[in-house]
N, C-alpha and C positions, 0 to 999 in steps of 0.2 A: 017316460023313458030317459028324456033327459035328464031330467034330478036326479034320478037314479046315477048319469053316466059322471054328473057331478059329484055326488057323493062318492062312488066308486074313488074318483080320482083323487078326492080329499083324504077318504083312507091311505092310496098307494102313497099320497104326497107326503102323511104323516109318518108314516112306516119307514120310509125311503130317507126319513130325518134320524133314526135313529142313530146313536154313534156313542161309542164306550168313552164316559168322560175318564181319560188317567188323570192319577193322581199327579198336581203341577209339581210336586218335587219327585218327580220324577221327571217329568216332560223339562222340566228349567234347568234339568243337569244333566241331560243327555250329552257324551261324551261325542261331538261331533270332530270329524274326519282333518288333520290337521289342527285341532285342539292341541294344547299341553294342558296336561291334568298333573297334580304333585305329587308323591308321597314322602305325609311330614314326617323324618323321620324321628325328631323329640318324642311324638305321643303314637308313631304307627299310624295314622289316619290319613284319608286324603281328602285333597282339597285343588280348588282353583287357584289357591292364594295363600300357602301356609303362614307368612309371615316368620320362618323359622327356617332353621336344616330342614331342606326339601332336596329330594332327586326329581328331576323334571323327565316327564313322559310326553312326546307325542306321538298322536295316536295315530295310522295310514290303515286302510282298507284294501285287501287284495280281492278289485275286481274284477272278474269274471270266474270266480271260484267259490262263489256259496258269502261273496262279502264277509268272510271273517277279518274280524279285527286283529291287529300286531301294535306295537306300541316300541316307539326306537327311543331308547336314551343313549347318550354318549356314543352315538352311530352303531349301538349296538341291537338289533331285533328281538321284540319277544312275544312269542305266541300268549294268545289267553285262553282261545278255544272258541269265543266267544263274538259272537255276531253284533249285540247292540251293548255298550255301556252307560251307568250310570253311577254319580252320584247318593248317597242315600245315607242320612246318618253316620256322615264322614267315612262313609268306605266307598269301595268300589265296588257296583255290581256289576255281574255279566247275564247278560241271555244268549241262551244257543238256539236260535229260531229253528236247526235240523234237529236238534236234540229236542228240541221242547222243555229244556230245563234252565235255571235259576242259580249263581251262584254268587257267593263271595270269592271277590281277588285281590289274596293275601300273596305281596312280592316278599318272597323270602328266599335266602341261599341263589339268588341272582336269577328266579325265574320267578315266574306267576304259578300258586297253588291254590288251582279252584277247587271249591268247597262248595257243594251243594246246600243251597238255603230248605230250612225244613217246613212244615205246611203253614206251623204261627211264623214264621220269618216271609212267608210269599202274602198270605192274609194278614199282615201288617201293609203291604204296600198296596194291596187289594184288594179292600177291606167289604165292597158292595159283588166279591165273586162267588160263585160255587167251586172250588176246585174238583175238578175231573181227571180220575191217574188212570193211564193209560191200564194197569195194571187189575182194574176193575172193570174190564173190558172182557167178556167172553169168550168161549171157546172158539167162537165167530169172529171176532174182531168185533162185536157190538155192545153197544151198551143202551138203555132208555133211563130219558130223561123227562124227569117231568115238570110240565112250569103251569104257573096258575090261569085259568082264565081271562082272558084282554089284558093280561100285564106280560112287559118283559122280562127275561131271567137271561143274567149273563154268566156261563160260564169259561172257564180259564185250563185248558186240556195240558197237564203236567206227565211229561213222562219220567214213571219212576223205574223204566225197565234198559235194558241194555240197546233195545231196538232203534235205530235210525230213521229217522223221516226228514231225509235228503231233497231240500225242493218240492215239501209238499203242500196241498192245498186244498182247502173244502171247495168241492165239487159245485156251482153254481151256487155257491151264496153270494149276494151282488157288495156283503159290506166286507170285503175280504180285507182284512187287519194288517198290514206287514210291520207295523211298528214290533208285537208282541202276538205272532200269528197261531195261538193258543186262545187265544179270548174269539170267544165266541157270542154273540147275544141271539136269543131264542124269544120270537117274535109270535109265531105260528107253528103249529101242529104239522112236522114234518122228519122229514132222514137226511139228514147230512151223510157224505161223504169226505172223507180225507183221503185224497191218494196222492200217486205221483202224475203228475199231468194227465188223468185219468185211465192210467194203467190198469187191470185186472190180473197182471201177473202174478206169480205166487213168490218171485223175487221182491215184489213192492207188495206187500199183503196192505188192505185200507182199513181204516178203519172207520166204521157205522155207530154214528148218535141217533138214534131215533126220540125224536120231539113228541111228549102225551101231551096234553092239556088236561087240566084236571082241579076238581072246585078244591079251594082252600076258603076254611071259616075263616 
């Protein structure tokens, strides 16, 4: 009984190590809070360090309202829409952790114009995910997913529809992501929930991944 409660615990120990490696160009240009980031303007790109005509952005956070990002030059504000920024192949990315979507931000005509990144533009920086679009989700709000046998399968939940999920979160999964709160990794044979602080309303509709397991040759 005891090797058994051994072994038990060696599983939960290995289980409980799981964690979504990001991609480091990503994580090493995360656009952190009182950052300046530039935009060169010689070639359009941005950078940390243009070495050239650059307009100089620093970035501020407006806490207690969903952390979105604003970025002030010349004491001037400007929205992005956008929750976490990054670096990536000299531009600028954003994520909307309530939207669950991915963009590029292109400052032009003296604002920021997000541009939705398309699925090879998100599986470029994601390159070991499943993408899952809300949009493939049932007349339920559910979808199943299947992953192989004793392995992990991570997916990446992309909303491609007009819907809001304001402050939401999967329901008792213990490796809850806040960097990029779409990525998901699929461990075990189960139902996720995503709600809003576990609401059942029909204002906050949830939405259901259901976990198969299932042999691959």
């Amino acid at each position: 009984m005891k090797k058994v409660a051994i072994l038990l615990g060696i599983i939960l120990s290995i289980n409980s190590a799981f964690a979504y490696e990001y991609n480091k160009d990503l994580t090493d240009n995360i656009i952190k809070d009182e950052q300046q980031v530039q935009f060169c303007t010689d070639n359009q790109t941005w950078s940390l360090d243009c070495n050239s005509n650059a307009e100089n952005f620093t970035k501020r956070i407006t806490y207690g309202s969903g952390g979105f990002s604003i970025y002030e030059k010349e004491k001037k504000l400007y929205d992005t829409d956008t929750t976490l920024e990054f670096l990536y192949n000299n531009k600028l990315l954003g994520y909307n952790t309530h939207k669950l979507k991915f963009y590029t931000l292109q400052f032009d005509n003296d604002k920021f114009e997000p541009k939705e990144l398309s699925d090879e533009e998100i599986k470029a920086i994601f390159p070991d995910v499943e993408i899952v679009k809300v949009s493939q989700f049932d007349e339920n709000n559910t979808i199943t997913i299947y992953k192989p046998y004793f392995k992990t399968k991570t997916i990446l939940l992309v909303n491609d529809t007009n819907n809001f999920y304001y402050k939401y979160q999967f329901e008792k999964y213990p490796k809850q992501d806040e960097l990029i709160r779409g990525i998901v990794e699929l461990n075990k044979a189960q139902t996720l929930v995503f709600s809003h602080f576990g609401s059942r309303d029909k204002l906050f509709p949830i939405l259901k991944i259901q976990v198969k397991n299932k042999f691959v040759k």
